[in-house]
RONU-465382 format. One line per field, with one value per residue (C-alpha): residue in three letters; x, y, z. Coordinates in steps of 0.5 Angstrom, whole numbers. Layout:
N
bami <- [ALA  ...]
X <- [X  ...]
Y <- [Y  ...]
Z <- [Z  ...]
END
This chain:
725
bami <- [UNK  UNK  UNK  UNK  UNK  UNK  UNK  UNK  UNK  UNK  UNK  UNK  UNK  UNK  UNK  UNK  UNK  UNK  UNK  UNK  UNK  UNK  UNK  UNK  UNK  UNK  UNK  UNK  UNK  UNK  UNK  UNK  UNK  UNK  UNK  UNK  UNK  UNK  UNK  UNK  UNK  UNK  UNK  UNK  UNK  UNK  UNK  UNK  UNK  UNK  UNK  UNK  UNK  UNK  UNK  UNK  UNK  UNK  UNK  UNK  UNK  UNK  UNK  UNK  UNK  UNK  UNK  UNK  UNK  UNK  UNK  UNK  UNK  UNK  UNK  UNK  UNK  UNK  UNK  UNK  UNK  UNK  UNK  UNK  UNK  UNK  UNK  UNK  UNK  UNK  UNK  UNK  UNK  UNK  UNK  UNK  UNK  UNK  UNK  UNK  UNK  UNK  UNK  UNK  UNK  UNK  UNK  UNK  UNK  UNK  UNK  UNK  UNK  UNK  UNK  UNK  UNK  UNK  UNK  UNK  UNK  UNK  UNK  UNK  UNK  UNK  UNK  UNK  UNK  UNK  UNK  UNK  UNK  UNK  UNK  UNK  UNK  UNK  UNK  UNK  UNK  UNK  UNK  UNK  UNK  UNK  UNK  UNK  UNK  UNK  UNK  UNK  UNK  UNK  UNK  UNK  UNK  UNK  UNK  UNK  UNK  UNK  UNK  UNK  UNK  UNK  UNK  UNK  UNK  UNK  UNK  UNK  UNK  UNK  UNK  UNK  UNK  UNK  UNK  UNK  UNK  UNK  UNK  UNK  UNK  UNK  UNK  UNK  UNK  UNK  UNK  UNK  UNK  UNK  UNK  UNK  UNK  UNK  UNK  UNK  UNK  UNK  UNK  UNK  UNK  UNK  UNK  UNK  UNK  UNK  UNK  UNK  UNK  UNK  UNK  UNK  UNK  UNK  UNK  UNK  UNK  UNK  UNK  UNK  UNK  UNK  UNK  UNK  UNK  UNK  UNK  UNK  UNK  UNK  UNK  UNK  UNK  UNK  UNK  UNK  UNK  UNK  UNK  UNK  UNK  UNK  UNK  UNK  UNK  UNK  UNK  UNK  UNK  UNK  UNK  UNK  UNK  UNK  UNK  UNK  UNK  UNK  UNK  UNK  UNK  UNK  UNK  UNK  UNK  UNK  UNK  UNK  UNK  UNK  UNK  UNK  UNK  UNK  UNK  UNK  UNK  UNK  UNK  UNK  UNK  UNK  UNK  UNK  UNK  UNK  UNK  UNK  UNK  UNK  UNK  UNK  UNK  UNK  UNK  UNK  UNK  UNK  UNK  UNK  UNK  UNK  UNK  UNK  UNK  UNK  UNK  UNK  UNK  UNK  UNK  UNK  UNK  UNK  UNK  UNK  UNK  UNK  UNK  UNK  UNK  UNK  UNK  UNK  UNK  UNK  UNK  UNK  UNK  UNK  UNK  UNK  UNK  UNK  UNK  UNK  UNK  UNK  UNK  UNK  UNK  UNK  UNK  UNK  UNK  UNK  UNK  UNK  UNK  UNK  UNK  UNK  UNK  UNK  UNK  UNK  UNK  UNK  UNK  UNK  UNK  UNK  UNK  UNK  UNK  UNK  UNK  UNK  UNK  UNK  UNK  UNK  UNK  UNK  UNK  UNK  UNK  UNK  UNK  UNK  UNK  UNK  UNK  UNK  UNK  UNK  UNK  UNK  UNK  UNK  UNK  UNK  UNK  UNK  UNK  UNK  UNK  UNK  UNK  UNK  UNK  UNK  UNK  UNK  UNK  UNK  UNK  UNK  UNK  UNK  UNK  UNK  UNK  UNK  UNK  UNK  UNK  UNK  UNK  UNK  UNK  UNK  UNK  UNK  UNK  UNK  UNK  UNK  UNK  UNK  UNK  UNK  UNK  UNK  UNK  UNK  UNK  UNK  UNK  UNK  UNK  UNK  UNK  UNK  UNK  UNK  UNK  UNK  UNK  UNK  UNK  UNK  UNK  UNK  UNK  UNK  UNK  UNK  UNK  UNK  UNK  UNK  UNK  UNK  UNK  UNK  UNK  UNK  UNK  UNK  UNK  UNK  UNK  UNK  UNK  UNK  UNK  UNK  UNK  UNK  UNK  UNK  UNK  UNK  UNK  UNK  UNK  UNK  UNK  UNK  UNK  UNK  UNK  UNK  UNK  UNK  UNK  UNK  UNK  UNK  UNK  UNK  UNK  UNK  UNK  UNK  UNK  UNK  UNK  UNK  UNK  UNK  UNK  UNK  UNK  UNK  UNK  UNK  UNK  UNK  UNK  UNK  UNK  UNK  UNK  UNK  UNK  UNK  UNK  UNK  UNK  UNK  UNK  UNK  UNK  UNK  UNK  UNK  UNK  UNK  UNK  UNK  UNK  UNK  UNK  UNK  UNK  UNK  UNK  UNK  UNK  UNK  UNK  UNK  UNK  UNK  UNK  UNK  UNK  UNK  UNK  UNK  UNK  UNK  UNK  UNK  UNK  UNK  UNK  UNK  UNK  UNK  UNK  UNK  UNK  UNK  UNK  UNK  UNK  UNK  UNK  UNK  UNK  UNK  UNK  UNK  UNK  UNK  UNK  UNK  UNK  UNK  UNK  UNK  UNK  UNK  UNK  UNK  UNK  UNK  UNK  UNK  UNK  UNK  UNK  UNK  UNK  UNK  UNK  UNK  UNK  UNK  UNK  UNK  UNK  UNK  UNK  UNK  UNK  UNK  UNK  UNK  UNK  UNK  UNK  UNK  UNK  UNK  UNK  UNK  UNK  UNK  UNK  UNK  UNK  UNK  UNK  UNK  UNK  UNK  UNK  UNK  UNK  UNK  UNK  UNK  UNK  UNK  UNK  UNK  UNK  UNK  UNK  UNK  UNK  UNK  UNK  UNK  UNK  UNK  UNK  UNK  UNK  UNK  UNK  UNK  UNK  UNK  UNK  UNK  UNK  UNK  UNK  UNK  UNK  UNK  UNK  UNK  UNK  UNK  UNK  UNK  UNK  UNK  UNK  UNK  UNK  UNK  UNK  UNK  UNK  UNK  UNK  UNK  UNK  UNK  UNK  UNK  UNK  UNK  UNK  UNK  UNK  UNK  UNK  UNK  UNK  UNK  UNK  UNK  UNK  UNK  UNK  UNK  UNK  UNK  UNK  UNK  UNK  UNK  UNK]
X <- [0  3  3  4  8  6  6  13  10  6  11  15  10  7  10  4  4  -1  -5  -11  -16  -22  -25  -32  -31  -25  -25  -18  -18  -13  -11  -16  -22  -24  -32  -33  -30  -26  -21  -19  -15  -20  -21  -20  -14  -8  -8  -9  -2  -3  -7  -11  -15  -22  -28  -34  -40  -43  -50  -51  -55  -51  -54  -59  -65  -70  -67  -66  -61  -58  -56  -51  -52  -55  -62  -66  -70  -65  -62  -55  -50  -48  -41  -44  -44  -36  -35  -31  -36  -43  -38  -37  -44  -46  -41  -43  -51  -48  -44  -51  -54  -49  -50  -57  -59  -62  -67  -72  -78  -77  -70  -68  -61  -62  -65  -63  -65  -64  -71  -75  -73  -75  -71  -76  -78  -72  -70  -63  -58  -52  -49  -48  -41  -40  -34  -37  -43  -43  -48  -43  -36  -30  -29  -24  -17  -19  -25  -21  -22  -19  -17  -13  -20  -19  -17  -15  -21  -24  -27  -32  -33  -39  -39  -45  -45  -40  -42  -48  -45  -40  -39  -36  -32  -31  -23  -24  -29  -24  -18  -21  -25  -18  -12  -15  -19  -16  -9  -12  -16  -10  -7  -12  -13  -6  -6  -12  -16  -23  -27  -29  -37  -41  -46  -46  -53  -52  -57  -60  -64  -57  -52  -56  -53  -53  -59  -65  -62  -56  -60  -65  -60  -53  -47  -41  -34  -34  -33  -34  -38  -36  -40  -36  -39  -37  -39  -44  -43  -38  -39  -37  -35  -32  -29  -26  -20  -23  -21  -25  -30  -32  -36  -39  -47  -47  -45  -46  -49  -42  -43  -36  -37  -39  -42  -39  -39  -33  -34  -29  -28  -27  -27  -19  -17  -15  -11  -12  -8  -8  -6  -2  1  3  -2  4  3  -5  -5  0  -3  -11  -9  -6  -14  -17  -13  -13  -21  -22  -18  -24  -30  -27  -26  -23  -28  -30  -37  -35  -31  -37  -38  -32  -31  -27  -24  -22  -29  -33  -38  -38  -32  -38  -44  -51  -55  -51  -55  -54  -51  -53  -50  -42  -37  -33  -27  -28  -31  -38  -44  -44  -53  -50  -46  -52  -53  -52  -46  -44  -40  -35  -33  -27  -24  -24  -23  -22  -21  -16  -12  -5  -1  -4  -11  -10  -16  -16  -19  -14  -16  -13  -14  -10  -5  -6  -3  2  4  4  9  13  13  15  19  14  12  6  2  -5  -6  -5  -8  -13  -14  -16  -18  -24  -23  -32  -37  -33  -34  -27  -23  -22  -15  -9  -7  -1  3  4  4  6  9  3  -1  -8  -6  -11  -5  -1  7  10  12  18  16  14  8  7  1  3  2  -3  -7  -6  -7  -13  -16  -13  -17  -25  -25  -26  -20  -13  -7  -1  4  10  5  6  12  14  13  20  17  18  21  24  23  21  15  17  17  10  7  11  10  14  16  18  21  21  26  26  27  32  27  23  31  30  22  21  23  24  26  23  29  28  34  36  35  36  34  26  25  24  31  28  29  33  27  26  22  14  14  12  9  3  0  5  1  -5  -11  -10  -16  -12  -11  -9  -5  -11  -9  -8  -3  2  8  12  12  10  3  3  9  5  5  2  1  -1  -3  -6  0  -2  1  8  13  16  22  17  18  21  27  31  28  34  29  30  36  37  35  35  43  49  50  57  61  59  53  47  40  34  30  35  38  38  40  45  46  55  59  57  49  45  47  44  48  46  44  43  40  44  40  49  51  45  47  46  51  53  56  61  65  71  68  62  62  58  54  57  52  47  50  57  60  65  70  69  72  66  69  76  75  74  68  64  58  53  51  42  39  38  31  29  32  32  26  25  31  29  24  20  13  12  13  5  6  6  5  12  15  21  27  29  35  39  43  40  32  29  23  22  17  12  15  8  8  2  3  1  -5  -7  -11  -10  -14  -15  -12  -16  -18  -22  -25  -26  -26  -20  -18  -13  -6  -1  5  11  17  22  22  28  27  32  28  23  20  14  14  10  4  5  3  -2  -6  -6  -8  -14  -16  -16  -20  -25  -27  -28  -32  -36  -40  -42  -44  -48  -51  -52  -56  -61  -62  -64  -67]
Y <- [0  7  12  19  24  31  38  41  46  41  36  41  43  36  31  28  23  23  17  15  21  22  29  28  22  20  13  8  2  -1  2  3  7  6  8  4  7  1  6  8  2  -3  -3  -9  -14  -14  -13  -7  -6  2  7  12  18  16  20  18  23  24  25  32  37  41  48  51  51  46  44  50  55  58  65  63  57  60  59  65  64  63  70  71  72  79  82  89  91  91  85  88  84  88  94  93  91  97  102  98  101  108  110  110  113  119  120  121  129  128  134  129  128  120  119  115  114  109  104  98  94  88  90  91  84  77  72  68  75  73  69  66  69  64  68  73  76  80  83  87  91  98  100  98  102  99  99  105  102  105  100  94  88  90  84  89  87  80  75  68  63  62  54  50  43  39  32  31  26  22  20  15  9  11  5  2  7  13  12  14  20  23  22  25  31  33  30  30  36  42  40  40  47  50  49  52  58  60  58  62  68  71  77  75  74  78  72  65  62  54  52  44  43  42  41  34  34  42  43  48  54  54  56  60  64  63  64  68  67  63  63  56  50  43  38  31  23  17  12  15  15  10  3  -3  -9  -6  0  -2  2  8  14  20  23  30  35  42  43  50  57  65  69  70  62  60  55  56  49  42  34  31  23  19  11  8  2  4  5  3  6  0  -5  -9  -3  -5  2  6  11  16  14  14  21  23  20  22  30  30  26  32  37  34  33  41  43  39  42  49  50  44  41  41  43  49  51  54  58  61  69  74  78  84  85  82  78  70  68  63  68  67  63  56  50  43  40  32  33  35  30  28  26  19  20  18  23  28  25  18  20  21  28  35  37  45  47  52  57  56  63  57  50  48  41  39  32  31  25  19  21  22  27  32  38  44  50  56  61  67  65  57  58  63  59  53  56  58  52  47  52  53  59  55  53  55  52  46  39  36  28  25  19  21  16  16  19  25  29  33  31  34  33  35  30  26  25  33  34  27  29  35  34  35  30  23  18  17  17  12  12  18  22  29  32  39  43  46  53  50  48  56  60  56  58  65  65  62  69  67  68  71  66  65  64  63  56  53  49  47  40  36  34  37  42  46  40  44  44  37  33  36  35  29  22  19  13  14  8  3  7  14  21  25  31  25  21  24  22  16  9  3  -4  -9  -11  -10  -11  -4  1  8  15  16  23  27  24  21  14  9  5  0  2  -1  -3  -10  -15  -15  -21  -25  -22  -25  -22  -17  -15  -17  -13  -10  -3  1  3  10  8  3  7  0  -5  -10  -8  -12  -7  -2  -1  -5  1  9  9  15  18  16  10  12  7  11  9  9  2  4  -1  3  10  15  17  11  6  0  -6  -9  -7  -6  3  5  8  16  15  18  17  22  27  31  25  25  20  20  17  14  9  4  4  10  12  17  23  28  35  43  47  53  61  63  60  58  51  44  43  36  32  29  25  31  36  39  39  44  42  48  47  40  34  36  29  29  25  21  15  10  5  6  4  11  12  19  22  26  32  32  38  43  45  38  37  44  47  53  55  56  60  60  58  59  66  66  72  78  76  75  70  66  67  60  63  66  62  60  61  67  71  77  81  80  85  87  94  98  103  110  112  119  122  126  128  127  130  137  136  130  131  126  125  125  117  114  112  109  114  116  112  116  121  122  118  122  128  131  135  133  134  139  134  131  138  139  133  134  141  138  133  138  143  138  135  142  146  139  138  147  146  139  144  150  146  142  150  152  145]
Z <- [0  -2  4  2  5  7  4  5  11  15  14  17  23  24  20  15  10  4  2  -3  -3  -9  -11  -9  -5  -5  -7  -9  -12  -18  -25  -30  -30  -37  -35  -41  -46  -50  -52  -45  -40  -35  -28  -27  -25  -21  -14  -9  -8  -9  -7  -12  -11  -15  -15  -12  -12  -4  -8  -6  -10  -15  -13  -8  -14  -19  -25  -30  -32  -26  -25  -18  -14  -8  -7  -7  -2  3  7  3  5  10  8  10  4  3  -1  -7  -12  -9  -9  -17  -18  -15  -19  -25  -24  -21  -28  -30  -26  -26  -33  -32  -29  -22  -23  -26  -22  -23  -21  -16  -14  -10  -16  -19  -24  -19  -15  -22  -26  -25  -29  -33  -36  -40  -45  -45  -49  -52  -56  -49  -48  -41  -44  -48  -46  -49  -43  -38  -40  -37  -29  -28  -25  -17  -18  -19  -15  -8  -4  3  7  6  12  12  11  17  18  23  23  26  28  31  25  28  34  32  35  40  42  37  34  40  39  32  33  38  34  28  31  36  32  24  22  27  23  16  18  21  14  8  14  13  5  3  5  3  4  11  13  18  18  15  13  12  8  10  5  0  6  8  15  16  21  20  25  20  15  20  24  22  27  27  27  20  12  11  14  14  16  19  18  18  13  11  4  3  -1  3  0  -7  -4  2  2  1  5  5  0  0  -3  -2  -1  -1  -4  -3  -8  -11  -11  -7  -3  3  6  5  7  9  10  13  11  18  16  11  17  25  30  35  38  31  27  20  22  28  31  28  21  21  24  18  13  15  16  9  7  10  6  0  1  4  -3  -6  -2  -4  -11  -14  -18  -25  -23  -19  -25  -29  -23  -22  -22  -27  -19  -24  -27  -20  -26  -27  -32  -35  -37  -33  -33  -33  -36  -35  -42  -44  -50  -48  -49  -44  -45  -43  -50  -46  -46  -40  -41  -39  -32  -28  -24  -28  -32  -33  -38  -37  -43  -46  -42  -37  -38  -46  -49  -53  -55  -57  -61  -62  -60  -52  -50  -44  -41  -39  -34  -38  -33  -33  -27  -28  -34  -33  -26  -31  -37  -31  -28  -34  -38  -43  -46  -51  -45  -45  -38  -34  -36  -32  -31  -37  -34  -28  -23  -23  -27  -28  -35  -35  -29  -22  -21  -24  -30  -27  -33  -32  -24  -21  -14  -13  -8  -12  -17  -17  -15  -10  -10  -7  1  2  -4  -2  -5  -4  -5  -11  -14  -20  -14  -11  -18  -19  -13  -14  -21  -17  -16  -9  -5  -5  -3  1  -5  1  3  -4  -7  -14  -15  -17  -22  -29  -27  -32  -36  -43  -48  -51  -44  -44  -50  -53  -52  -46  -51  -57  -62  -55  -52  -48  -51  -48  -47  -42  -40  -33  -32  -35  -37  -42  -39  -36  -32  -24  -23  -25  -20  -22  -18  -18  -21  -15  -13  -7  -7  -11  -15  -21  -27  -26  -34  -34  -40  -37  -42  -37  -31  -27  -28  -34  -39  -47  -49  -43  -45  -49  -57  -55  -49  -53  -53  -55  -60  -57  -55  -48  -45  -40  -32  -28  -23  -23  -30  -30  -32  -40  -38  -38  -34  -29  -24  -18  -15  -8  -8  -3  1  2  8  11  14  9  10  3  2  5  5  4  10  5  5  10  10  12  10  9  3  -4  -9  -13  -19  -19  -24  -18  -17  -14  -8  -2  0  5  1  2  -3  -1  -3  -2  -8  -12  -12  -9  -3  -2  5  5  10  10  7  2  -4  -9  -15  -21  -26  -27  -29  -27  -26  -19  -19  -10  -8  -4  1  -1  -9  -14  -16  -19  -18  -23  -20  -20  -24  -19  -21  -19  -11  -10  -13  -8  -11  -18  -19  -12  -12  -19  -18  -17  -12  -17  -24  -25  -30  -29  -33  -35  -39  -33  -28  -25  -26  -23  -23  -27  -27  -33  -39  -41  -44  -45  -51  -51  -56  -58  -62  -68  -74  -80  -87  -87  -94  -93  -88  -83  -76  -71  -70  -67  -69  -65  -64  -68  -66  -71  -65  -61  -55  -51  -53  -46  -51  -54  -62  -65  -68  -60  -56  -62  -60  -54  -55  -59  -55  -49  -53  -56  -48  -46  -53  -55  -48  -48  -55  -53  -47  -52  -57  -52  -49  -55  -58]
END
């Protein structure tokens, strides 16, 4: 059974491991996934020996109305939401109706400046617009810079949690109770507290006609003190007998006018876990791995869910990112190729500002988030300047239309991705996962919490949209990521450098209990159509070296160290003209550089791939320096450089955040050839003028004369002839 290992801050702080999670349940079962699609891989065969973060729905209603277009998923029957009328989306829709307001003379017997068109509208009077744009309104002229989305009122998210449903039979089960409500969910908490923040609410009114396990005087009366309602059971929701190993599962039931996630249900799998005496873990090891469920399934609850996505908000213009209403679609083809009408439940389809589809080589199918600062932290992150956004899961782990994880070929080691690492690699709360709650609309977020994944790191265009495996052998774009051989007795470093592992390529017509063919046409990167992995195939079924043979966090019991080697967390494994070893290591902000502990003195890596020259127990020998990028990834580009619409320099050495080269050119106006006479109209100006000049040019100060002259005649003419008129 694969265990997890924390997000870098809580590992620190609590030293967490991560296991199987699932979207709106989590559920873990084997590879595969197919859904049915003959294209797509089984979920049938081999044994349980990983554990996957699947998708099971809680069956909780989508939003607080009937069926039928949606303008926001609050029912409007129920109180909203009490910011005090300082949240910045009710300030712009306000100043939005204002600017019509001010244009109007306020001496008119029937002006009233407190109207809104709001008070006057029913939504069925109305019938829907497809082709709607909400970026371009003539009525509505663009929202002046001082009325931009301002966040300096937002405070770190406030969440509460209620286990009344926990306790049905605390007989039986009150060690765990305890061990979730004191141990488990103020750690988890603790951690999106200080990663994100939001517009704090006054009162928050939880609706018990959506959240099945809320109370009537949460919706009635509300209750202070809180931004998010969370809702704790225990085997409420799961499956016994096929989904004996799952975790948690987790959805969210409730919204506020603004349609962020206000109320959710996080339901714990008592039967995946025990923390008695007979414990396949020690109680240690349990609490690690059920706090990174927790943070996993409250990512889910607040914003990552590819329902959510068709209700995301643009934070610059305070308007949804997808045009209101927002129907449910039956006739959207999903990317397991199945019809969203065969899922069951409703699917919402974001626009394509949101979420797009696309495919690549040879017909592999996905959805990507192309959201302004997930495709920026995106292009950073990989070293790739194309990107349009960052792939989601192409094989849903339930009946799920576009895939609400990041796509694990992409975002292995991110603490948002379907599967789990193997046990000793790090999974960090990626900034994919920061930016795209950033792009909700919803929050503003911690970047300092986040961590760039190892994975891919810098690993340029090619390793992203190229195939993993080409003529049965590895590109040298993907050498450092993927594998080709069946042989377990070669062991190489994983791509994280965390471990000494053996590739998971196997022939798998040789495997008990595989599907044959057993590898999808799609996914056949070899001649031999039965080469494929036996476990963690949502990674487009590349074989990886993630087979742990020898952790550099642990002491060895499968080999004999070298009296240089040093395991612990601090260790990376180092590829030498021996076998893979572990070697103690510091990622120095001095120098830039990997720093290596060596029996007599450090040794500093100058540049990647830097081969240096060691003896090990005596014998010379040499080691290869690993890519800076990947065991220090802190140190290139931090955080994705997410915080401040940065980029990162990949031609500097080493990488660095610059800021975004995003020129805004001057417009003037000027006129017409006298002789034609037209009217004034925009030209960009002349670039033949002296730079060095602080002078303007003639035809310069007599466009501004012009335009100074036109904004001040043109209105008292304007004036004039209404007196007259």
């Amino acid at each position: 059974m694969k265990r997890r290992i924390t997000f870098l801050i809580l590992a620190m702080a609590a030293g967490m491991s991560k296991t199987s999670f699932c979207n709106s349940s989590d559920v873990v079962g084997e590879e595969g996934g197919a859904n049915g699609d003959p294209m797509l891989p089984s979920t049938t065969g081999t044994n349980h020996s990983t554990r996957r973060r699947t998708t099971r729905r809680l069956n909780l209603k989508s939003h607080g109305q009937g069926a039928g277009p949606i303008y926001q998923r609050r029912n409007p029957n129920d109180k909203p939401i009490d910011y005090g009328g300082e949240h910045p989306y009710e300030i712009m829709h306000k100043r939005r109706h204002g600017k019509k307001r001010r244009q109007l003379d306020s001496s008119f017997h029937w002006y009233d400046p407190s109207f809104s068109v709001d008070d006057y509208m029913q939504d069925e009077w109305y019938d829907m617009d497809d082709t709607y744009n909400p970026e371009f309104d003539p009525e509505f002229p663009p929202i002046p810079e001082t009325e931009y989305f301002n966040s300096e009122k937002y405070l770190p998210i406030r969440i509460k949690f209620d286990t009344r449903h926990m306790d049905e039979d605390p007989a039986v089960d009150a060690d765990k109770d305890e061990f979730i409500t004191y141990e488990v969910m103020p750690a988890a908490i603790q951690f999106w507290t200080k990663a994100l923040s939001v517009f704090p609410a006054k009162r928050l009114f939880v609706s018990d006609e959506t959240c099945s396990l809320g109370i009537p005087e949460h919706r009635l009366y509300g209750f202070n003190d809180a931004d998010l309602m969370l809702y704790i059971s225990a085997d409420r929701f799961c499956q016994t007998g096929t989904d004996v190993d799952t975790i948690a599962g987790a959805d969210s039931c409730d919204w506020d006018q603004y349609d962020r996630p206000i109320g959710g249900i996080v339901d714990f799998c008592y039967s995946s876990f025990d923390i008695g005496a007979n414990a396949v873990r020690s109680k240690a090891e349990t609490r690690q791995m059920l706090i990174e469920v927790a943070i996993h399934e409250i990512g889910h609850v607040i914003g990552l869910r590819s329902n959510d996505m068709a209700f995301y908000y643009d934070r610059e213009k305070g308007i949804p990112r997808t045009p209101r209403p927002v129907n449910p679609q039956g006739d959207i083809e999903c990317v397991t190729g199945k019809m969203s009408s065969q899922l069951g439940g409703e699917t919402y389809k974001p626009a394509s500002s949101t979420l797009k589809f696309g495919a690549h080589y040879p017909g592999i199918r996905y959805f990507e988030v192309v959201t302004p600062t997930v495709r920026r932290v995106a292009q950073n992150h990989f070293n790739c300047s194309s990107m349009e956004g960052l792939r989601l899961e192409n094989q849903p782990t339930s009946n799920d239309c576009f895939g609400e994880h990041w796509e694990e070929r992409l975002a292995w080691d991110s603490s948002m991705s379907a599967t789990l690492t193997p046990r000793g690699i790090l999974e960090h709360l990626s900034p994919f996962t920061l930016a795209l709650m950033e792009d909700t609309g919803w929050y503003k977020a911690n970047w300092a919490l986040s961590r760039n994944p190892s994975f891919g790191h810098g690993a340029g265009c090619d390793f992203v949209n190229e195939p993993c495996i080409v003529n049965d052998t590895v590109p040298s774009y993907a050498e450092p990521y993927f594998c080709d051989t069946t042989d377990k007795a070669i062991v190489q470093c994983d791509p994280t450098h965390r471990m000494m592992a053996t590739c998971n390529l196997y022939d798998l017509s040789q495997e008990s209990g595989q599907d044959y063919p057993p590898v999808p046409q799609i996914y056949r990167y070899f001649s031999n159509p039965s080469l494929g992995p036996k476990r963690s195939r949502e990674t487009d079924w590349c074989p990886m070296f993630s087979e742990r043979f020898v952790s550099c966090q642990d002491q060895p019991t499968t080999l004999t160290p070298y009296a240089e080697e040093s395991f612990g967390d601090g260790s990376r494994c180092f590829s030498t003209s021996k076998r893979p070893v572990c070697f103690q290591i510091f990622c120095s902000p001095e120098f830039n550089a990997v720093l290596v502990r060596f029996p007599n003195q450090p040794i500093k890596c100058d540049y990647d791939s830097q081969i240096i020259n060691i003896t090990l127990d005596g014998d010379d020998a040499n080691f290869e320096c690993p890519r800076l990028a990947t065991v220090c990834p802190e140190l290139v580009c931090p955080a994705g450089c997410g915080a401040d619409n940065s980029i990162c320099d990949w031609t500097s050495t080493p990488p660095k955040c610059i800021p975004n080269p995003i020129t805004v050119v001057p417009v003037t106006v000027v006129p017409e050839d006298n002789t034609s006479g037209g009217t004034p109209t925009s030209k960009m100006p002349d670039n033949s003028t002296n730079e060095n000049s602080t002078e303007p040019t003639t035809s310069s100060t007599w466009n501004l004369q012009y335009a100074m002259v036109s904004r001040t005649i043109l209105p008292l003419v304007l004036v004039l002839f209404i007196i007259i008129s």
